[in-house]
N, C-alpha and C positions, 0 to 999 in steps of 0.2 A: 839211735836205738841199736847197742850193739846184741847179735843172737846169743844168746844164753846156750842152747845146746843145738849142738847140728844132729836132727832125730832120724834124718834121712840117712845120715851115715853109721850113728850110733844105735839105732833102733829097729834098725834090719830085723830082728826076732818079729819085735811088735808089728811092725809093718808087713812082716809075713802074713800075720793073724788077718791084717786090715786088707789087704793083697785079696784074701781069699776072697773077703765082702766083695769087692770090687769084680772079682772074676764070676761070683755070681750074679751080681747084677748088671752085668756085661750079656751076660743071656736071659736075661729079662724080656718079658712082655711087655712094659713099658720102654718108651723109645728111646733110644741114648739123648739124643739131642733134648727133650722135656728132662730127661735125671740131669742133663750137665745144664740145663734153666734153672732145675728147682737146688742143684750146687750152687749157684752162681748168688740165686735169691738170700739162702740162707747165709751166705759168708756176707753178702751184704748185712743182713740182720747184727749178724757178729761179728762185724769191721773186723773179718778175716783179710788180710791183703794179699799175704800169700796165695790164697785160694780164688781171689777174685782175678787178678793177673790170671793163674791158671785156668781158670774155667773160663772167664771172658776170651782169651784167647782161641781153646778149644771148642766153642762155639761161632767165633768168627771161624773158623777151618771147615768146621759144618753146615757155615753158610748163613749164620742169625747174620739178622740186618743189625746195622747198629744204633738206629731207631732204636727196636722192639732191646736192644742192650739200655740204650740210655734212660727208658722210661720203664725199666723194670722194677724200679723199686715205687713208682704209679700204678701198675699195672691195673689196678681196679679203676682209674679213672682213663687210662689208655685202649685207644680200642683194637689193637693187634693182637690180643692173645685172644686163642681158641677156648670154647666153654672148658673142655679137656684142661687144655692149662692153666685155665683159672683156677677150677677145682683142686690139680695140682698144689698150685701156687699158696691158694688160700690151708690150704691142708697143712702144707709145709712150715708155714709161716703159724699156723696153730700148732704144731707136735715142737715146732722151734721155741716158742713162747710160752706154750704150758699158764695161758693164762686163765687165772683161778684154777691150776691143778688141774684143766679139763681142755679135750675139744668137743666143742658145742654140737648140739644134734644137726644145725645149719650145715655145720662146714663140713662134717663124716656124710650126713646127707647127701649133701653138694658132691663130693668125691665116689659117694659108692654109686651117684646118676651115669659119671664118668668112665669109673674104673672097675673093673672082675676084683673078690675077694685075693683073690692072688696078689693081683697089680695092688690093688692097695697094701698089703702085707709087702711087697718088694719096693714100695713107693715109705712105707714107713721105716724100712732097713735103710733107704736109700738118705732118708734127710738125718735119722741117726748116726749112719757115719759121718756124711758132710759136719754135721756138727762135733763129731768126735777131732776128724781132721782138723776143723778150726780152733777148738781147744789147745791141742798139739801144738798149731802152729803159729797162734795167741802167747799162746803159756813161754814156748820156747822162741819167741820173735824171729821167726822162720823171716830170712830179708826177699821181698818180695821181688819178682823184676825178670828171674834169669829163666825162667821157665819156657819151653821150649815146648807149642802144639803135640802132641800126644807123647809126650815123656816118660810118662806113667802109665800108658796104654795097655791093659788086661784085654786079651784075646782070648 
């Protein structure tokens, strides 16, 4: 699979835009380590590879076990994730999937037990970009591999 476009080289403007998301939710009330989870989840969903190198890594740095990495895509039937990151988890994998045009009163229920209005509004920006990312780097067969623990690091 040869890359189509290098967007990380050529797309410097766009990625300003995306930059910015990121430095916002760098100061979030939700915890870095659950937003690079529910990153990690949704590039799963969207056999992002790019992205999963990436955040798999940046979570091994953070200290995830590699248990709770390998049975992430279980995670309903694994019993290492916290009610918190279920909710997460479940939310993310509902706003990623958009099935029947809706997330269910269950799963927003389930997340608003967890999470402040806030968190939830910064946990919804959070899995919309990941999924923006993965498009990008879907679309453009971004070659997965050379990623290097916080490369992209927004302070």
């Amino acid at each position: 699979m040869e890359q189509r476009i290098n967007f990380q080289e050529k797309g410097q403007k766009a990625l300003k835009a995306m930059y910015g998301i990121g430095g916002y939710l760098a100061k979030s009330q939700v915890e870095g380590r659950l937003l690079n989870l529910i990153y990690f989840r949704v590039s799963q969903i969207n056999g992002c590879a790019f992205c999963l190198d990436m955040h798999s890594k940046d979570l091994r740095v953070e200290g995830e076990t590699e248990q709770r990495l390998y049975l992430l895509n279980a995670w309903r039937e694994a019993p290492f994730y916290s009610a918190r990151e279920r909710a997460a988890l479940a939310y993310a994998e509902a706003v990623t999937l958009l099935k029947d045009r809706e997330v269910t009163d269950e799963v927003f229920g389930a997340v608003t037990e967890q999470f402040t209005d806030e968190e939830i509004i910064d946990l919804t920006l959070a899995i919309t970009t990941i999924n923006s990312y993965n498009r990008f780097n879907i679309a453009f067969r971004t070659e997965a591999g050379s990623y290097e623990p916080g490369q992209f690091a927004v302070h």
